[in-house]
N, C-alpha and C positions, 0 to 999 in steps of 0.2 A: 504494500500500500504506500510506503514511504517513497520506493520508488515512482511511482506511478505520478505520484503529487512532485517528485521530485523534475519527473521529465514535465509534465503540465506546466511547471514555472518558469521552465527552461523553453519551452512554445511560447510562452507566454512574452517574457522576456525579449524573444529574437522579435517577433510580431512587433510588437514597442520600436525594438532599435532599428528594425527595416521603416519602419513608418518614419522616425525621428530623422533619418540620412537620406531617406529620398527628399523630406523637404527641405535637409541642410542644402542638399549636392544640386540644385538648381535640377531637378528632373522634371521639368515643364515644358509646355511648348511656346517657345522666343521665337518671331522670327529671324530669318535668317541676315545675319550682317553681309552682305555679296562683298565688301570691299576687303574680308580680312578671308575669302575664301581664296584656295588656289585658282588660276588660270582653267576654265573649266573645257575649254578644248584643245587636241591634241595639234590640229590643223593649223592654229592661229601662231605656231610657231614652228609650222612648216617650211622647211629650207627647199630653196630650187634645187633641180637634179638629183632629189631623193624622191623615188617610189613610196606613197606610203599605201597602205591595202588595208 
Protein backbone atom coordinates (compact mmCIF):
# COMPACT_ATOMS: atom_id res chain seq x y z
CA UNK A 1 0.00 0.00 0.00
CA UNK A 2 2.94 2.37 0.89
CA UNK A 3 4.18 1.73 -2.34
CA UNK A 4 1.22 2.27 -4.40
CA UNK A 5 0.67 5.83 -2.55
CA UNK A 6 4.35 6.09 -3.00
CA UNK A 7 4.20 5.99 -6.81
CA UNK A 8 0.69 8.05 -6.97
CA UNK A 9 2.93 11.01 -5.54
CA UNK A 10 5.55 10.57 -7.61
CA UNK A 11 2.60 10.94 -10.92
CA UNK A 12 1.46 13.37 -9.19
CA UNK A 13 4.40 15.23 -8.76
CA UNK A 14 5.87 14.99 -12.48
CA UNK A 15 2.20 16.00 -13.72
CA UNK A 16 2.90 19.42 -11.46
CA UNK A 17 6.42 19.92 -12.88
CA UNK A 18 5.57 19.08 -16.66
CA UNK A 19 2.79 21.75 -16.29
CA UNK A 20 5.14 24.23 -14.28
CA UNK A 21 8.01 24.14 -17.42
CA UNK A 22 5.81 24.01 -20.32
CA UNK A 23 4.69 27.45 -19.02
CA UNK A 24 8.32 28.57 -17.83
CA UNK A 25 9.89 27.32 -21.45
CA UNK A 26 7.64 29.62 -23.70
CA UNK A 27 5.63 26.57 -25.30
CA UNK A 28 3.07 28.64 -27.11
CA UNK A 29 2.39 29.66 -30.34
CA UNK A 30 4.52 33.33 -31.27
CA UNK A 31 4.40 34.14 -34.55
CA UNK A 32 7.19 33.72 -36.51
CA UNK A 33 10.03 36.51 -36.50
CA UNK A 34 11.02 35.96 -40.65
CA UNK A 35 14.03 38.30 -40.13
CA UNK A 36 16.05 36.17 -37.58
CA UNK A 37 15.05 32.83 -39.71
CA UNK A 38 17.79 31.39 -42.19
CA UNK A 39 17.68 32.19 -45.93
CA UNK A 40 14.72 29.92 -46.79
CA UNK A 41 15.63 28.92 -50.21
CA UNK A 42 18.34 26.97 -51.65
CA UNK A 43 18.04 28.67 -55.38
CA UNK A 44 18.54 32.34 -54.11
CA UNK A 45 22.07 31.47 -53.71
CA UNK A 46 22.45 29.75 -56.64
CA UNK A 47 25.82 30.02 -58.60
CA UNK A 48 26.17 30.02 -62.54
CA UNK A 49 27.42 26.92 -64.13
CA UNK A 50 26.25 24.70 -61.27
CA UNK A 51 23.42 22.12 -62.09
CA UNK A 52 21.27 22.12 -59.36
CA UNK A 53 18.32 19.19 -59.47
Amino acid sequence: MILLIALLALAIWAIVATVIELRHDGHRRVPTDWTRVAERDALDRAETGHVYR
